[in-house]
N, C-alpha and C positions, 0 to 999 in steps of 0.2 A: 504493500500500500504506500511507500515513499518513507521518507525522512517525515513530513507532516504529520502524518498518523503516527508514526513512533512518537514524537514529541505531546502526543497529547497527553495531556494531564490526567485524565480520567477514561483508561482503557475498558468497555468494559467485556464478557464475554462474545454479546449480541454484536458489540465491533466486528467481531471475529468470524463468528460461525455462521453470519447472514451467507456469505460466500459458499461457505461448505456446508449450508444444510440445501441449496440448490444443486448440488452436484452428488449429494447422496440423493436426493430426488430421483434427478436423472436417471442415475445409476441402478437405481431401486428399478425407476418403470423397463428401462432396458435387460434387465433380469425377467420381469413379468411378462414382459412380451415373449422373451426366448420360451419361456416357460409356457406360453399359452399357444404361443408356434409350433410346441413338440406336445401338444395336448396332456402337460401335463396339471391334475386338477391341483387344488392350493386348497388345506384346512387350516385357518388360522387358531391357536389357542394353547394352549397345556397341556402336554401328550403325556399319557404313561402307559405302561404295559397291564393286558390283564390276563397275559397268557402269550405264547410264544410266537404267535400267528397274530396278536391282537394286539390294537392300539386304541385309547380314548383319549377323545382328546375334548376337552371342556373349553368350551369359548362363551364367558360370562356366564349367562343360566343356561345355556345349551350344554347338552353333551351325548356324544355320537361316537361310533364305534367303526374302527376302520380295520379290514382284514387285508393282510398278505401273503403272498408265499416266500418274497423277499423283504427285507428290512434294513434300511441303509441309517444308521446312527448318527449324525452330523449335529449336535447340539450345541457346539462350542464351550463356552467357558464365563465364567463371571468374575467380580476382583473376589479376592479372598480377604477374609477380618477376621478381626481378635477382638474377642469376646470384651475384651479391657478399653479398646479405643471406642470413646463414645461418639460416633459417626452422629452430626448433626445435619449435613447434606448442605450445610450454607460454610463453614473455616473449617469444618475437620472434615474430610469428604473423600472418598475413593473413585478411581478413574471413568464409573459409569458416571458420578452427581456431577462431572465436572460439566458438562454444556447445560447445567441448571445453574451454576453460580451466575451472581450478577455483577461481582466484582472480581477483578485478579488482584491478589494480594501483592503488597509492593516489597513486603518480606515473608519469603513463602518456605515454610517448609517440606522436604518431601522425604519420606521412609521409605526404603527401597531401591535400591542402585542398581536394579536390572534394568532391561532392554525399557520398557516401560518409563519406570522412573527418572531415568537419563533422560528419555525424550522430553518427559513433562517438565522435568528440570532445567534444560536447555532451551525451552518455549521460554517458561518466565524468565530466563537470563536476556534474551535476546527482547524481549519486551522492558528489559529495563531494572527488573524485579532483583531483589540479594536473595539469594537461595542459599541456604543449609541442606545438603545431600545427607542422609545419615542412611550406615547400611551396617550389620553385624560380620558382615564378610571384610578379610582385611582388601580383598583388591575385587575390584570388577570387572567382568566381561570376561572371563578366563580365556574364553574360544575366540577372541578378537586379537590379532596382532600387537603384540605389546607395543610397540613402536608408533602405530596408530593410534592407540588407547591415548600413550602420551598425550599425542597430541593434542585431540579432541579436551582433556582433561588441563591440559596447557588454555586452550582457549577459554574453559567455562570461568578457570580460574580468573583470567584475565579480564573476565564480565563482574569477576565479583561470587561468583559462587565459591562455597565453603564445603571440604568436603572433610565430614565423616566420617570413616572409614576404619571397623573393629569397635563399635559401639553398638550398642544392643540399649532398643526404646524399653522402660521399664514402664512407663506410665503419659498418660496422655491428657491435656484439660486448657480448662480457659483462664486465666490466672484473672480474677474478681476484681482486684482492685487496677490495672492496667487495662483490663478485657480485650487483653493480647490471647494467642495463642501458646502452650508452651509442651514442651517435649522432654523428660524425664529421662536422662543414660544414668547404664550399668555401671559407670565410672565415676555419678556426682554429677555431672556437669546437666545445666538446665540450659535449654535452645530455645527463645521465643519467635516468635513471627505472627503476621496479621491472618494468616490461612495456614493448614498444613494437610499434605494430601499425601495418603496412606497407598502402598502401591509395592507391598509387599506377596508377589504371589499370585495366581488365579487359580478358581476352584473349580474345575468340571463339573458340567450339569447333567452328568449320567447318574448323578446321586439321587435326578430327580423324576427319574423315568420308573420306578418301580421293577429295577430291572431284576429283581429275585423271583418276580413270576414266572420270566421269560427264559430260566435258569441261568441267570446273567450276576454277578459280584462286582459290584464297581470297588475302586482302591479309594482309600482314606481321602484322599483328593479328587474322589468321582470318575475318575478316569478309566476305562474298559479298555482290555489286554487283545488285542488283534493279532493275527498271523501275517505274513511277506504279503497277502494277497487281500489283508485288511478284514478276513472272516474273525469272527467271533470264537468262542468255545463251542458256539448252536450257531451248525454250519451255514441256516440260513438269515443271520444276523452279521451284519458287517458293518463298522464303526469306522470314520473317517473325521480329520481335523484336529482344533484344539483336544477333542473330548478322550485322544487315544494318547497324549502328548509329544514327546519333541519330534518336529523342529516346533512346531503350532505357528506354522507362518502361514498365512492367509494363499501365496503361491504355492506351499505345496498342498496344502488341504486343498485345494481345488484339482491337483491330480491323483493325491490318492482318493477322492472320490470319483474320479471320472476311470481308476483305474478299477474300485471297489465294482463300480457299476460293468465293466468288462468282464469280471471272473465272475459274478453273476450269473451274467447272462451267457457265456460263454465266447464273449467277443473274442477277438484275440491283442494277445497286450505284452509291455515287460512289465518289469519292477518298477517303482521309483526310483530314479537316477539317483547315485549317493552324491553325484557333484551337482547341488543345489546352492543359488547363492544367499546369502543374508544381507536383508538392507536394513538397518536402524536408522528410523527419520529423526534421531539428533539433529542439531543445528550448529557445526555442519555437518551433511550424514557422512554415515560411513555405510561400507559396504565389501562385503571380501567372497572369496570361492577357491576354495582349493586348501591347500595344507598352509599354516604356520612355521615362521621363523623355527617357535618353537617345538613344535611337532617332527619338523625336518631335525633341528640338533637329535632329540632323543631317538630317534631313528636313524645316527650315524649317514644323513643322506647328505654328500656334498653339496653345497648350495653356494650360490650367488645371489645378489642382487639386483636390480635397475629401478632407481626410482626416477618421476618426474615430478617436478613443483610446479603447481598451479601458477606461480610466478613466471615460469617460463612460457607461458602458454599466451595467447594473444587473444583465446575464446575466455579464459577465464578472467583477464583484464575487464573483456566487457561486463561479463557480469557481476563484476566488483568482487571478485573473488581469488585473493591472493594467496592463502593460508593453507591450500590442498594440496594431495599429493596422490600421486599412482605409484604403486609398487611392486613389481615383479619379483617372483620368485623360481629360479632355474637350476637346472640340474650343471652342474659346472664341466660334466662331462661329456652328454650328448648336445646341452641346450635344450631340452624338454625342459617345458611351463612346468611348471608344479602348485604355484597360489600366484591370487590375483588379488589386492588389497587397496583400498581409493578408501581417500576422505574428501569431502568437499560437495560444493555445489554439482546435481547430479551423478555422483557418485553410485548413485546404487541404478544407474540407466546404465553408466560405460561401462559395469562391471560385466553385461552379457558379450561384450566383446572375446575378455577375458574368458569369459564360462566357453562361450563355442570353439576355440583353442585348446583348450583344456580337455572337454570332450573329445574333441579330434586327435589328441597325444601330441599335440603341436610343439614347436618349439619356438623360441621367441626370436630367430631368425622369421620368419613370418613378420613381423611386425618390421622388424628391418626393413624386410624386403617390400613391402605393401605401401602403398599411397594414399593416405588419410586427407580427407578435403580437410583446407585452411579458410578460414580460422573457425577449429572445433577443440573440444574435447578431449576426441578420441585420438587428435593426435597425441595424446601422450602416450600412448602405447608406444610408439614411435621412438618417443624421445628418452621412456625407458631403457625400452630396446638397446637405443647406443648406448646408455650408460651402462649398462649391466656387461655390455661386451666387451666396453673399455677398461671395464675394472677385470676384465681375463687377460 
């Protein structure tokens, strides 16, 4: 929205999400259509099982009973809570209440330094906000390239965020006489702020399907146990998405169900690909595919590098984005790709470059040799490229 709209004095949520509740619109009727194009019908309401072949499903005083011979389990997931934090839905709130807040807090707290809590964290930095990260783990993102992690963590800091990091929340409240926000560690130490947003976790909603009729046990976290092919323990039940868990990314849930839906019916199909890449819309994102620095050391695999800085690039000038980087990962011996790692503006778009190389067994000669339109992006591949070869 510009420098203007940053500088306003009074953000509020509504600023925000007029833009992106038009575009989940969108997106919503564009599902309904695909959906009514392949005649498929649509029961809106609260499903559980009443047997193994049986679903009811209650929509306000209605309730109706729908039979199958197959059953695809797609229910996702909800924030998870503790029993101690007293969720008021307006300063102490979990990641569903947040497009109901009317104000962003100007010092915000957040619980939880995973994938999630990062994002929301890096939202309020970049709107202005001092954020307190507080998380019980000493480091974050284990599966993210440490060297990238830096950085990302280099920048929040430099907005002002505070991180946390090996503290454990003991208790949660509104402190009466300031009627700030405050936040209770295992160490002593008290954290205040104007909001604080709880984002420790999500709880599958298989806990709420009734699935012991259906001969079905969900795990302590709701979650239901699938096979390579996404079937259940009852072979005509197959679970797909957050609700089975990791990765729980919205791109592969939508192939393991379209794969669930194959073995099914007996289409013909593979597995899920294991080189799948991850994008976290931090600000700036990151995004990666393939093995780690670290992953390679412990596996004795010879390795190189190539990286490229957004600084060098004349696409990332435009978009005012100096602070990124691409980074390659290669075998020092054949030149075979091995990981592909990007922080920055689009970031988690150029990484499919990297993913189809990678699939192919490529090597980062490829990138050498290839002619990338100027001024983009994905010239960094490029410019990796030579660095990684110059440093052989």
């Amino acid at each position: 929205y510009g420098r203007d709209f940053h500088t306003k004095e009074d953000i509020t949520v509504q600023d925000l999400t007029f833009r992106v509740q038009t575009i989940v619109a969108k997106e919503t009727e564009v599902i309904r259509a695909q959906l009514r194009r392949n005649n498929i019908a649509i029961y809106e309401g609260n499903a559980r099982f009443l047997d193994p072949h049986t679903v009811e499903v209650a929509d306000g005083e209605k309730t109706f009973s729908i039979k199958g011979d197959r059953i695809l389990i797609a229910c996702g997931t909800r924030p998870a809570h503790n029993a101690d934090i007293p969720f008021d839905g307006v300063r102490i709130i979990d990641t569903d209440q947040f497009p109901g807040v009317s104000r962003l807090p100007k010092e915000a707290i957040v619980v939880g330094a995973g994938v999630v809590g990062l994002e929301c964290a890096s939202f309020y930095a970049a709107l202005g906000g001092r954020v307190t990260l507080i998380d019980q783990r000493p480091t974050i993102l284990d599966f993210v390239d440490h060297e990238i992690l830096e950085a990302l963590t280099f920048h929040l800091r430099r907005l002002g965020t505070i991180f946390r990091l090996g503290e454990k929340v003991t208790s949660v409240g509104v402190d009466v006489d300031s009627d700030r926000v405050y936040a209770e560690l295992e160490s002593g130490k008290r954290v205040r702020g104007d909001g604080l947003l709880y984002a420790v976790g999500r709880q599958a909603n298989g806990d709420k399907l009734n699935l012991e009729t259906a001969g079905l046990m969900p795990d302590a976290r709701g979650k239901v146990a699938v096979n390579s092919s996404f079937q259940t323990k009852v072979p005509h039940i197959y679970a797909a998405g957050d609700v089975i868990g990791f990765p729980a990314l919205a791109s592969t849930s939508m192939e393991q169900g379209r794969l669930a839906s194959c073995h099914m019916f007996g289409a013909p199909a593979n597995e899920v690909a294991e080189l799948f890449p991850y994008g976290i819309y931090t600000i700036p994102e990151i995004s990666m595919v393939g093995q780690t620095e670290e992953k390679l050391t412990a596996a004795k695999v010879p390795y190189e590098i190539g990286v490229a800085k957004y600084s060098e690039l004349a696409k990332s000038m435009m978009l005012g984005d100096d602070s990124g980087m691409l980074k390659l990962l290669f075998n020092r011996k054949n030149l075979k790709l091995l990981g592909v790692h990007a922080m920055g503006e689009r970031a988690t778009e150029i990484i499919h470059i990297g993913q189809a190389v990678l699939s192919f067994g490529g090597t980062i000669e490829y990138f050498r040799d290839t002619v990338f339109n100027y001024p983009t992006l994905a010239e960094a591949y490029k410019v990796a490229a030579l660095d990684g070869l110059n440093r052989l």
